[in-house]
MDTraj code that builds the backbone (N, CA, C; nanometers):
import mdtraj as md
import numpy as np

residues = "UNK UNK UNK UNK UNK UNK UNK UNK UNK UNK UNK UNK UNK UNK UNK UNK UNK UNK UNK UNK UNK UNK UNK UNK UNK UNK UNK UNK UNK UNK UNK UNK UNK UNK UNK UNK UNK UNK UNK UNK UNK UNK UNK UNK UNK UNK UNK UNK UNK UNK UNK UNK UNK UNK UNK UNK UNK UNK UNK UNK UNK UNK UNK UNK UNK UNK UNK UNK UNK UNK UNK UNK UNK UNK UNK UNK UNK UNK UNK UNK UNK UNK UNK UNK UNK UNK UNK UNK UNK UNK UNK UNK UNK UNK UNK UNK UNK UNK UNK UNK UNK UNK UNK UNK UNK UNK UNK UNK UNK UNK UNK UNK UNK UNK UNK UNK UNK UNK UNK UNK UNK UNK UNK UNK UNK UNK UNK UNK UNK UNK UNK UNK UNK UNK UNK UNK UNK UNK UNK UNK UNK UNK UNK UNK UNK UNK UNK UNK UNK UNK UNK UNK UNK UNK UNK UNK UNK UNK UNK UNK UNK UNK UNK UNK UNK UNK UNK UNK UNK UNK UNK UNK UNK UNK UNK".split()
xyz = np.array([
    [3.9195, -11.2652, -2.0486],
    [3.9820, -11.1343, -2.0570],
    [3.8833, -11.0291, -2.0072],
    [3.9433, -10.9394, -1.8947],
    [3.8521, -10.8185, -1.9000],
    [3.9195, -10.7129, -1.9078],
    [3.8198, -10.6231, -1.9942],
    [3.8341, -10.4776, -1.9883],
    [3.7470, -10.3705, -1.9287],
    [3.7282, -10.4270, -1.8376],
    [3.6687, -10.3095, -1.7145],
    [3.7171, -10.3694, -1.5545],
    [3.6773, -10.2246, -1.4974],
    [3.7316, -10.2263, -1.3571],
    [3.6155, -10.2745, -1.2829],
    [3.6234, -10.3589, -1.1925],
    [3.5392, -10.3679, -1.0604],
    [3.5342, -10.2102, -0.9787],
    [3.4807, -10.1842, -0.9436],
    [3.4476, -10.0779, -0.8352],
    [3.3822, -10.0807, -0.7193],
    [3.3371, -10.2390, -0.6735],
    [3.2941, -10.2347, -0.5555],
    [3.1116, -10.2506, -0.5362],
    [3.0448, -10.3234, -0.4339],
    [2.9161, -10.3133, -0.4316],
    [2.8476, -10.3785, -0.3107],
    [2.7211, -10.4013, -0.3146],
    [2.6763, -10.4178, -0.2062],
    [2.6352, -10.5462, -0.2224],
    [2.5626, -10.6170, -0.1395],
    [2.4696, -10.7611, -0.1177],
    [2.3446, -10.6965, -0.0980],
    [2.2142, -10.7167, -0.1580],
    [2.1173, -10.6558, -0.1560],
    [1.9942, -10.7836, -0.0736],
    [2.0308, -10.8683, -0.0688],
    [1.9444, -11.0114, -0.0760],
    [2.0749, -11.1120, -0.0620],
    [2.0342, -11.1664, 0.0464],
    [2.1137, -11.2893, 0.1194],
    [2.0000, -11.4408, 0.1427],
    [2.0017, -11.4805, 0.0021],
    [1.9043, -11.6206, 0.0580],
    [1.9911, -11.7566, 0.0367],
    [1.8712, -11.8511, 0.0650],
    [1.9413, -11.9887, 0.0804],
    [2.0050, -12.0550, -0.0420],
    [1.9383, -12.0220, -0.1686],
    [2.0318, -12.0531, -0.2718],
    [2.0783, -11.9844, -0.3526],
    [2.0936, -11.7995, -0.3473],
    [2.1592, -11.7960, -0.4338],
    [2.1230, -11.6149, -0.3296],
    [2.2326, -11.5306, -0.3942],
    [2.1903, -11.3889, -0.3308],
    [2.2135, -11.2839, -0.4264],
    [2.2007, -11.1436, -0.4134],
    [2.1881, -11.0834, -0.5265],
    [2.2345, -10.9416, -0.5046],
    [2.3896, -10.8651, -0.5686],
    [2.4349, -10.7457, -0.5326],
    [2.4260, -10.6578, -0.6159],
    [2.4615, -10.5987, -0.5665],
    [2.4646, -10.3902, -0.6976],
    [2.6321, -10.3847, -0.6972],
    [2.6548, -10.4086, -0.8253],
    [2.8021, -10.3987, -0.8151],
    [2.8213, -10.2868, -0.9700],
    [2.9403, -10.1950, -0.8996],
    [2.9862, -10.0637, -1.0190],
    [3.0960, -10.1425, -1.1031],
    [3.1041, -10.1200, -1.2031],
    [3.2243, -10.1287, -1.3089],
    [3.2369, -10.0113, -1.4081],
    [3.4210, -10.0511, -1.4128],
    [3.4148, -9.8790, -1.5547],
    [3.4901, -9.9394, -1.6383],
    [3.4611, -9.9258, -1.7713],
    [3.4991, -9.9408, -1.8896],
    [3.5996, -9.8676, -1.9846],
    [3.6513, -9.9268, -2.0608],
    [3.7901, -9.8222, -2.0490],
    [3.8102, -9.6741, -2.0644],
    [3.6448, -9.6594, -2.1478],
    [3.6189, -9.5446, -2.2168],
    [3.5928, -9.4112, -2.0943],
    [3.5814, -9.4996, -1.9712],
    [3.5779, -9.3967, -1.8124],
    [3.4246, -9.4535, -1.7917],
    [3.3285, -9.4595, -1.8507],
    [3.1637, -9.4929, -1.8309],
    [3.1592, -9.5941, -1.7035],
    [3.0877, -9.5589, -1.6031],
    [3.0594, -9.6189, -1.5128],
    [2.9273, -9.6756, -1.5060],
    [2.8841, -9.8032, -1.5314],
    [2.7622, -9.8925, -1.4706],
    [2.7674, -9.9642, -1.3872],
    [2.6466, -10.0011, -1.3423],
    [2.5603, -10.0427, -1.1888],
    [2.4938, -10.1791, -1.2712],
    [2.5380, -10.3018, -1.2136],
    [2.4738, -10.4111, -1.1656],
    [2.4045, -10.4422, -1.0995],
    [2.3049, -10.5324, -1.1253],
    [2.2483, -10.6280, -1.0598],
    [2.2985, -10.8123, -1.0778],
    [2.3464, -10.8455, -1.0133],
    [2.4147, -10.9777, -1.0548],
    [2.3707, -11.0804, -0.9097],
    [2.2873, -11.1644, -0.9686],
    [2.2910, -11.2817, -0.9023],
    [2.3747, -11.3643, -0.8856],
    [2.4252, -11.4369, -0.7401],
    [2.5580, -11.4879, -0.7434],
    [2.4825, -11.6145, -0.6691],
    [2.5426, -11.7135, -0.7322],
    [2.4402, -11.8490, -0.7203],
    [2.5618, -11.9558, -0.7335],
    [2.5728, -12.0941, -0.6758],
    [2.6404, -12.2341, -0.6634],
    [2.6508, -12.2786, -0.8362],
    [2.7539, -12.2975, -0.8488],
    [2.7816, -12.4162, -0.9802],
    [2.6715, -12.5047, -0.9773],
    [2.6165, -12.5203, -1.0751],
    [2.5547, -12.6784, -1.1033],
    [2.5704, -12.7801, -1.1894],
    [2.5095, -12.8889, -1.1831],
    [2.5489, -13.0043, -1.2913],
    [2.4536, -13.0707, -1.3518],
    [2.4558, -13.0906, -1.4866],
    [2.3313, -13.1712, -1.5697],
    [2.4029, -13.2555, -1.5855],
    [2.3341, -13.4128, -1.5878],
    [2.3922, -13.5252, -1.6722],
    [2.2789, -13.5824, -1.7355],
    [2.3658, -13.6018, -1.8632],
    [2.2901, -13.7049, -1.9561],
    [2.3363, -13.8430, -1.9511],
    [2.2608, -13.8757, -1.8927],
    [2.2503, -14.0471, -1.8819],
    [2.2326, -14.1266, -1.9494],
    [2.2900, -14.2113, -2.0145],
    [2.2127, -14.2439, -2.1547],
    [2.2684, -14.4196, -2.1999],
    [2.1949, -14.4932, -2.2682],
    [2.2838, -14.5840, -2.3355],
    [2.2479, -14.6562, -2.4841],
    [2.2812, -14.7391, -2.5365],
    [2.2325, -14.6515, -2.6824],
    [2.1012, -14.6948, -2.7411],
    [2.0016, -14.6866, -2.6619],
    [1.8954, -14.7290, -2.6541],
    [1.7846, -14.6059, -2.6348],
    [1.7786, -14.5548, -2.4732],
    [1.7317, -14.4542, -2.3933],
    [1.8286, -14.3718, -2.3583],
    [1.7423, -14.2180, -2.2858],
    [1.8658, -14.1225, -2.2394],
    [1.6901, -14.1485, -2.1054],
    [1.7577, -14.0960, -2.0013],
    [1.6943, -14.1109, -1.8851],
    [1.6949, -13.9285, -1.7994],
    [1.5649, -13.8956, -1.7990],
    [1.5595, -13.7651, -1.7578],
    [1.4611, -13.7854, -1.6596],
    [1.3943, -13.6597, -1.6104],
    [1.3020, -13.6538, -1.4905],
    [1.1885, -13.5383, -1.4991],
    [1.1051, -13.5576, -1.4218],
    [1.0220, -13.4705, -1.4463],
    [0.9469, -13.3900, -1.2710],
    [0.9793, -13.2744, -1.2775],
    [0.9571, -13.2583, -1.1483],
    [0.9027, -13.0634, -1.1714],
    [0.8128, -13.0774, -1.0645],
    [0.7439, -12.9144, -1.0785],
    [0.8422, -12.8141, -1.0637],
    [0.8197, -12.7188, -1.1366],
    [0.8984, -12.6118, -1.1030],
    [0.8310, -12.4973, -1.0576],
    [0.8074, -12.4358, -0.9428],
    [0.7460, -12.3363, -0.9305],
    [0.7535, -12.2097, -1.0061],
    [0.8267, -12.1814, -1.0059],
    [0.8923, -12.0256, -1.0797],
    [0.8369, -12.0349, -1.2447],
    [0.8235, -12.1259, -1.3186],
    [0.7299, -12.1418, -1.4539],
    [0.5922, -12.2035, -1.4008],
    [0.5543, -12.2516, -1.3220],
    [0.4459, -12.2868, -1.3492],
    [0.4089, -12.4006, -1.4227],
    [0.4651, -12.5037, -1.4258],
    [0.4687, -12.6032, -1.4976],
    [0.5749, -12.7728, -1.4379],
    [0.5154, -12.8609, -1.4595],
    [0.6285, -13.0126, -1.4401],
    [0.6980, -12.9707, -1.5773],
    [0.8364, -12.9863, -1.5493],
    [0.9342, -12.9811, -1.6741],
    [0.9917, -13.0971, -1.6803],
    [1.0020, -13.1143, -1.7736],
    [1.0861, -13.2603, -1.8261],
    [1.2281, -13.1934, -1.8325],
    [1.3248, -13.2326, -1.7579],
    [1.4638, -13.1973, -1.7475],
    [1.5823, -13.3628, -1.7523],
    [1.7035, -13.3387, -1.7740],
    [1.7886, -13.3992, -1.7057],
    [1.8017, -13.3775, -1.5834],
    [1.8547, -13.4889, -1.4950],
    [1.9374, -13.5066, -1.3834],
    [2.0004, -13.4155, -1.3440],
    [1.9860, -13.3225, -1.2505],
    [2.0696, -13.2412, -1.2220],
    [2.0722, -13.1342, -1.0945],
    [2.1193, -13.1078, -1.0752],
    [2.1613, -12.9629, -0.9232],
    [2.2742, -12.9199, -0.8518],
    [2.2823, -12.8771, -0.7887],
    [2.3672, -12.7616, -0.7691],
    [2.5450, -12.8243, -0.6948],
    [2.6347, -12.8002, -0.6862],
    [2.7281, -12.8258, -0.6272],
    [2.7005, -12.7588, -0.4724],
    [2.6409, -12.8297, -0.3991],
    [2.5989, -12.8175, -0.2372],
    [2.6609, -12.8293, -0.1342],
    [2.7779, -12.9200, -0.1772],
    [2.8140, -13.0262, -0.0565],
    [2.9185, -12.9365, -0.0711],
    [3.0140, -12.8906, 0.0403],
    [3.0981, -12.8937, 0.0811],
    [3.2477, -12.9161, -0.0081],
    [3.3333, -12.8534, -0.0338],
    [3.4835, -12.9454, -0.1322],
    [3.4280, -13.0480, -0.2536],
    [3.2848, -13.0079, -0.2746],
    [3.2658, -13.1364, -0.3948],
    [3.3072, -13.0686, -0.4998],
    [3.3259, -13.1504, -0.6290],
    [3.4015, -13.1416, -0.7290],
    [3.2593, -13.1467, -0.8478],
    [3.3004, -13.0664, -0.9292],
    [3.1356, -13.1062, -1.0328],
    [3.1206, -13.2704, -1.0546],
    [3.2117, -13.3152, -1.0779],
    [3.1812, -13.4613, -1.1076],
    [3.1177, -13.5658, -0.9740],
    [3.2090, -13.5047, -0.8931],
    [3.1271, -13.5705, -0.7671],
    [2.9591, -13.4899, -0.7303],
    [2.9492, -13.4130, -0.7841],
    [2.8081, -13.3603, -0.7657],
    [2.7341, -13.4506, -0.8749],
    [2.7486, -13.4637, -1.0004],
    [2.6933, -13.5283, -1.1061],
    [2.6868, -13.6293, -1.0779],
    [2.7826, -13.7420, -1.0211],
    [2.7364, -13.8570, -0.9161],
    [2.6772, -13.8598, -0.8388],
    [2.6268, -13.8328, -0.7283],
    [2.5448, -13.7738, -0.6347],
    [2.4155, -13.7210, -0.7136],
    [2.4340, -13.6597, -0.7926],
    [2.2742, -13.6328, -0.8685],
    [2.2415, -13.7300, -0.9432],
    [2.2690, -13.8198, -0.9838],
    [2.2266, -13.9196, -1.1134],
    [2.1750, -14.0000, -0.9952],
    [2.2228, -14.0215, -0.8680],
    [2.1870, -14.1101, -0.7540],
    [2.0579, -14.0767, -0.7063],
    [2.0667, -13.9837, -0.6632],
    [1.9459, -13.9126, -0.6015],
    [1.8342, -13.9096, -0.6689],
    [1.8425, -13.8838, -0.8071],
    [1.7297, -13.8423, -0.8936],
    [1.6764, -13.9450, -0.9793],
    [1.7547, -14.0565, -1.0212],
    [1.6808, -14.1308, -1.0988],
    [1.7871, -14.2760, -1.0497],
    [1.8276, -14.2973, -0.9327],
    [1.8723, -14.4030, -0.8237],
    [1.9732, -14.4964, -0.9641],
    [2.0517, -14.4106, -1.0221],
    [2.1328, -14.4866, -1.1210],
    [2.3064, -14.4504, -1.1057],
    [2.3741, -14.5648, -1.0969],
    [2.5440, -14.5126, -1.0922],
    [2.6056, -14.5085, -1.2573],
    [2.6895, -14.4601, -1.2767],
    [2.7406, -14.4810, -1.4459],
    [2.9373, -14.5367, -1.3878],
    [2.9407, -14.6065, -1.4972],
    [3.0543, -14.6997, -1.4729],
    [3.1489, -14.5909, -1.6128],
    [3.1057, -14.5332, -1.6819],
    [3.1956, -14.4104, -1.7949],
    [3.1339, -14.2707, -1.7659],
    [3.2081, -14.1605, -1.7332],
    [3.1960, -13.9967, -1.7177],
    [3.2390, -13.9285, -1.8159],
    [3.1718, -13.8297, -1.8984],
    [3.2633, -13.7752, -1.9925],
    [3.1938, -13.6068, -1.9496],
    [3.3163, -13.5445, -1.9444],
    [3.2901, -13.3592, -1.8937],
    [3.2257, -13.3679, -2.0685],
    [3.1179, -13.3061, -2.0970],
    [3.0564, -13.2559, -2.2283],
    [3.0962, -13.0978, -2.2350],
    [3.0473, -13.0125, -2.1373],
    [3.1236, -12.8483, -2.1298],
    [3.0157, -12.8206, -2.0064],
    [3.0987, -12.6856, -2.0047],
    [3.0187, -12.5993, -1.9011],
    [3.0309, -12.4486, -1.9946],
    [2.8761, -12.4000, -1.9446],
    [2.8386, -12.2515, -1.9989],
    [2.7477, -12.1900, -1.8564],
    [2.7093, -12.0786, -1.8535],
    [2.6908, -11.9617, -1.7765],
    [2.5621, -11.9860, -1.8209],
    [2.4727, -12.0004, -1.7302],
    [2.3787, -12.0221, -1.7321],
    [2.2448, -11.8930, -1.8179],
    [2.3102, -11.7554, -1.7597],
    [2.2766, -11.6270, -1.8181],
    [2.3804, -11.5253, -1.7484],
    [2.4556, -11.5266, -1.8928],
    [2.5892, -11.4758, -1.8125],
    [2.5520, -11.2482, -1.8202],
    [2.4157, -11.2219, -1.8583],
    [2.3906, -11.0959, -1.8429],
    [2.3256, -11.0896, -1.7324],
    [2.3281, -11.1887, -1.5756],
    [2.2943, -11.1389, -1.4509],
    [2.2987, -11.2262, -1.3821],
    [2.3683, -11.3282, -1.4038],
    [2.4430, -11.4404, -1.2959],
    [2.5258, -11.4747, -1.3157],
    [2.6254, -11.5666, -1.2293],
    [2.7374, -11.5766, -1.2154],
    [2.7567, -11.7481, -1.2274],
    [2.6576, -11.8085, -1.2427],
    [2.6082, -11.9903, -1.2284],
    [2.7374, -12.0179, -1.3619],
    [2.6906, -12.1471, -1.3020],
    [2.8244, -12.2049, -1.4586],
    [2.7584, -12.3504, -1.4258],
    [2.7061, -12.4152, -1.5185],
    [2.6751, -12.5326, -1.5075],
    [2.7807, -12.6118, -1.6252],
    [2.7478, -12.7311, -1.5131],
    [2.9013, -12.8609, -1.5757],
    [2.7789, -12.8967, -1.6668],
    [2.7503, -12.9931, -1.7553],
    [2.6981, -13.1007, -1.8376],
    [2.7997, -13.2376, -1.8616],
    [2.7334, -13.3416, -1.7755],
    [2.8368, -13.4647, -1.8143],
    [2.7298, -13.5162, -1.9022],
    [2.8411, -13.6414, -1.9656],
    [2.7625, -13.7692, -2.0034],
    [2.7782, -13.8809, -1.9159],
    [2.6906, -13.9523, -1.9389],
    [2.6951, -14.0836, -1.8282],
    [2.6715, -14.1904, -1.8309],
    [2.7571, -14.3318, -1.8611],
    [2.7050, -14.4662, -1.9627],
    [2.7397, -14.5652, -1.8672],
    [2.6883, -14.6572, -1.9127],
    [2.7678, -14.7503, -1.8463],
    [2.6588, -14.7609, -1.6813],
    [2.5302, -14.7751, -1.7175],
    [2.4470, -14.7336, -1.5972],
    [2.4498, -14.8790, -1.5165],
    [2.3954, -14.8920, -1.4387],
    [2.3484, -14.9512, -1.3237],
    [2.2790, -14.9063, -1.2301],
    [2.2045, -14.9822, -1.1360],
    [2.0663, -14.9225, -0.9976],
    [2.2228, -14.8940, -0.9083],
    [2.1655, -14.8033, -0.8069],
    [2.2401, -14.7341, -0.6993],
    [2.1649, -14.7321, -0.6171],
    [2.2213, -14.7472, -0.5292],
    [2.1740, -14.7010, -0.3454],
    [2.1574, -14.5830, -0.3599],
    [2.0803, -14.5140, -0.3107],
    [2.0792, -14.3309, -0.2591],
    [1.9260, -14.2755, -0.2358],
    [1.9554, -14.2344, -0.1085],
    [1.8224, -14.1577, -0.0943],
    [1.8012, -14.0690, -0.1839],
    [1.6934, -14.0249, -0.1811],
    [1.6202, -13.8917, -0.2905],
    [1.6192, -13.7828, -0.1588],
    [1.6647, -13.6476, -0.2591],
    [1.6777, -13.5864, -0.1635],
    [1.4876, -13.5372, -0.1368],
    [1.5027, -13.5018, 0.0052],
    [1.3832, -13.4527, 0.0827],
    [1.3203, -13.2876, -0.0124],
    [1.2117, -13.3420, -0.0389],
    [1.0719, -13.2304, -0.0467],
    [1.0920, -13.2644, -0.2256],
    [1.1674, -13.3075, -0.2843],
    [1.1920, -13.3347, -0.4157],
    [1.0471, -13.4531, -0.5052],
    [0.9930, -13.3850, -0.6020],
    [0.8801, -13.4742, -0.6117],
    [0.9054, -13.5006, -0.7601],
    [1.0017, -13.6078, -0.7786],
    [1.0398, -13.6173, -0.8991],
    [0.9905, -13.7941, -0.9800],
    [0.9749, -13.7837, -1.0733],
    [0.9195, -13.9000, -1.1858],
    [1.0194, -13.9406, -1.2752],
    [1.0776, -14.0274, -1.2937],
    [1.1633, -14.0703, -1.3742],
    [1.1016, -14.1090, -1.4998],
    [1.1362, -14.0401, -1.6206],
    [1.1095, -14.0848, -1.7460],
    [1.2249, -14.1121, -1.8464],
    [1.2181, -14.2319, -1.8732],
    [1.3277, -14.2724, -2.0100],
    [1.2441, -14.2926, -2.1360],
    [1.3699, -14.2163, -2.1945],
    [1.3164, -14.1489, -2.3093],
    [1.3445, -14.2618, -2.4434],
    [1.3007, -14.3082, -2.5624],
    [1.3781, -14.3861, -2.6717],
    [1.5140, -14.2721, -2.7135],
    [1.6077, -14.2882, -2.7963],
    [1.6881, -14.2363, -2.8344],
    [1.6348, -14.1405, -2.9569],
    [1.5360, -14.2824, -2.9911],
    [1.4856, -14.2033, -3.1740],
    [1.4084, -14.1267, -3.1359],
    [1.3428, -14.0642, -3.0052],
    [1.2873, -13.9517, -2.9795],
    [1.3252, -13.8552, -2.9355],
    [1.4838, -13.8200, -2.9179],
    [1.5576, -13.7130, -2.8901],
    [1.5036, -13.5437, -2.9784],
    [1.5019, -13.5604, -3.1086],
    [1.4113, -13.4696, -3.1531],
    [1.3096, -13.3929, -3.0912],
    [1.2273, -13.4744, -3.0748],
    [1.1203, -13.4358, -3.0433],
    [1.0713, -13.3842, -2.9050],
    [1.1873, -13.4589, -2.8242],
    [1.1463, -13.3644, -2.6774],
    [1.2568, -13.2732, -2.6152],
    [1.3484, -13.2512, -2.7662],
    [1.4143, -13.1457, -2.7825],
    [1.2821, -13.0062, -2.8152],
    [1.2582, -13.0452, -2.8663],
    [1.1512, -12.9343, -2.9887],
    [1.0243, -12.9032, -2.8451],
    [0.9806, -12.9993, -2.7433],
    [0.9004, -12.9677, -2.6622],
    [0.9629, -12.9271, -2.5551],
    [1.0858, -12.9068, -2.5377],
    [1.1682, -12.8649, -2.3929],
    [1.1673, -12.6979, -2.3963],
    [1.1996, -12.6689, -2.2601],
    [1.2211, -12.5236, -2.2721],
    [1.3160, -12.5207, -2.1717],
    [1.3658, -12.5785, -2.1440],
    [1.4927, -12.5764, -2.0195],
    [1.6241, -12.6224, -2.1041],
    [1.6809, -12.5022, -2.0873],
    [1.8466, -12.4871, -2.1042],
    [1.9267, -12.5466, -2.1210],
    [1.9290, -12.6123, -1.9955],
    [2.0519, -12.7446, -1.9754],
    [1.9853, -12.8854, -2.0401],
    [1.8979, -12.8986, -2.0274],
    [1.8448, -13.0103, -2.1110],
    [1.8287, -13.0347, -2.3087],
    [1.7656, -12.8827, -2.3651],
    [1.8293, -12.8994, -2.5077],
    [1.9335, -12.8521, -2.5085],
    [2.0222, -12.8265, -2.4377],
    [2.2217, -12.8242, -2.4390],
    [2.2577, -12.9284, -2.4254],
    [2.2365, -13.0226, -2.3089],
    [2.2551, -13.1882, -2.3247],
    [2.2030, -13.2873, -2.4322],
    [2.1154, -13.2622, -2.4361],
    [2.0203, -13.3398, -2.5328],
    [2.0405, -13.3138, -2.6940],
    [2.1004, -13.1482, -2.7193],
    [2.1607, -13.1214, -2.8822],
    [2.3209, -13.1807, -2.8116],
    [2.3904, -13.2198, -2.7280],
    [2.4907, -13.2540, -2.7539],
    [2.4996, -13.3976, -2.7610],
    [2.3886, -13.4890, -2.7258],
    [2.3518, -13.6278, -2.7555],
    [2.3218, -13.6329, -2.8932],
    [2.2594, -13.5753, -2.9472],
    [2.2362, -13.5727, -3.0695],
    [2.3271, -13.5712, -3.1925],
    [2.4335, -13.4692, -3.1483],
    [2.5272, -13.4466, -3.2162],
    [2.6173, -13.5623, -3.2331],
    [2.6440, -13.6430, -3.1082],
    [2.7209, -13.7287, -3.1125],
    [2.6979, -13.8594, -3.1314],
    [2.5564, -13.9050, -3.1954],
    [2.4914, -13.9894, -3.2058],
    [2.5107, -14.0007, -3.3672],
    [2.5418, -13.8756, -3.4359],
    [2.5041, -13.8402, -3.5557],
    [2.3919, -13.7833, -3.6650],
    [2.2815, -13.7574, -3.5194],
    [2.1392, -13.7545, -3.5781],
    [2.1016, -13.6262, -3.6296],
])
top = md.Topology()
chain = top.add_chain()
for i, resn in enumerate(residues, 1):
    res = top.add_residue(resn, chain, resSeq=i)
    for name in ("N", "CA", "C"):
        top.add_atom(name, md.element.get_by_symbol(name[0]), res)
traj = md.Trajectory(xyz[None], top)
């Protein structure tokens, strides 16, 4: 539901993954504000898991300054892909595994006070090895995790989509 008007804005920044405008809105009360809103590709986390291990990755992130331990995951890139077909395609790429069961877990807004992202979160069972290249310049480490340590690298994570996946493994584990 909205209760304000669009009013129109500019593109300030046109880059390769994501770009960034000044957009006006008015509220019913007449008050007019100015945006800044990053407008960026859907993405997809999957939790991979079986009832043993959940299988994540670990790869640098420039922008923190740090290798993060994350789930499987990136952006809807391709062309007419569908989140689920992206979440296939990423579980491939990133930790060379297919899942034979998909379950949509949800999607939330990544920071819905200045972007526009919406990331899917699947689950993913039923694993097996896959064919698939890794995508290029990607310097990623595959780590599987025990289950009975979900806690704990909940409590050491700082990435989003991963204690959102990882509290929704949890939840459904019963733990």
């Amino acid at each position: 539901m909205t209760d304000f008007a669009p009013l129109g804005g500019r593109t300030v920044f046109d880059g390769r993954t994501f770009s960034v405008s000044v957009e006006r809105f008015r509220h019913p009360d007449g008050e007019e504000v100015e945006r800044e809103i990053v407008r960026r590709q859907d993405a997809v986390a999957v939790v991979a898991h079986d009832d043993e291990h959940v299988w994540l990755v670990r790869q640098p992130r420039e922008a923190i300054g740090e290798r993060a331990l994350e789930l499987p995951a990136g952006t809807l890139d391709v062309a007419g892909e569908s989140p689920l077909d992206a979440a296939r395609r990423e579980l491939a790429e990133e930790i060379g595994k297919a899942a034979e069961r998909w379950e949509a877990v949800l999607s939330y807004h990544a920071s819905s006070g200045y972007t526009d992202e919406l990331v899917h979160v699947y689950s993913a069972t039923g694993l097996s090895d896959a064919d698939a290249d890794a995508d290029p310049g990607e310097r990623i480490e595959i780590v599987r995790r025990p289950l009975a340590e979900l806690a704990g690298v909940i409590a050491g994570c700082r990435d989003a989509k991963t204690i959102i996946g990882l509290g929704w493994l949890m939840a459904e584990r019963g733990a």
